[in-house]
C-alpha positions, 0 to 999 in steps of 0.5 A, spaced: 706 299 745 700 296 742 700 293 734 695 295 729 693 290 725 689 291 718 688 285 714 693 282 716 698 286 716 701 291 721 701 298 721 708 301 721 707 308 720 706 310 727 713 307 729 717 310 723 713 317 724 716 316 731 722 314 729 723 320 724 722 325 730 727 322 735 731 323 728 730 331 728 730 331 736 737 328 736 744 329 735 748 329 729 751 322 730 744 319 734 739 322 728 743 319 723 742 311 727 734 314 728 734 316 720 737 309 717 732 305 723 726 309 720 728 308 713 729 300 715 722 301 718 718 304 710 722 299 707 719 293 711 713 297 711 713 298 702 716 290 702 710 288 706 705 292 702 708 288 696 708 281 699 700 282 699 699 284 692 704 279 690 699 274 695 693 277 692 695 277 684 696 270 686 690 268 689 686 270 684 689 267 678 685 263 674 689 255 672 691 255 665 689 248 664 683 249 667 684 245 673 683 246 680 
């Protein structure tokens, strides 16, 4: 399966949608293994999308003293 990289960043979004319907096609025990790997995939997905803003809030503040 072939990474999509935007900016810098890999796109998640087609491995949680496919795990979300290997959820809804197993069974009781298996959907809910395929439930919490999906749900770990959008907390990566949501804690990479922090990480960026956090990089980029730091990228453009300005020096209180004036240096740099």
């Amino acid at each position: 399966m072939a990474k999509t990289i935007l900016n810098g960043e890999v796109d998640l979004s087609h491995a949680y949608r496919t795990f979300e319907r290997l959820q809804q096609e197993s069974g009781d025990i298996e959907g809910i293994y395929w439930y919490k790997v999906a749900c770990f995939v959008k907390e990566s997905e949501e804690a990479q999308a922090r990480a960026l803003a956090a990089k980029t809030s730091v990228e453009t503040q300005k020096p209180v003293d004036g240096s740099k």
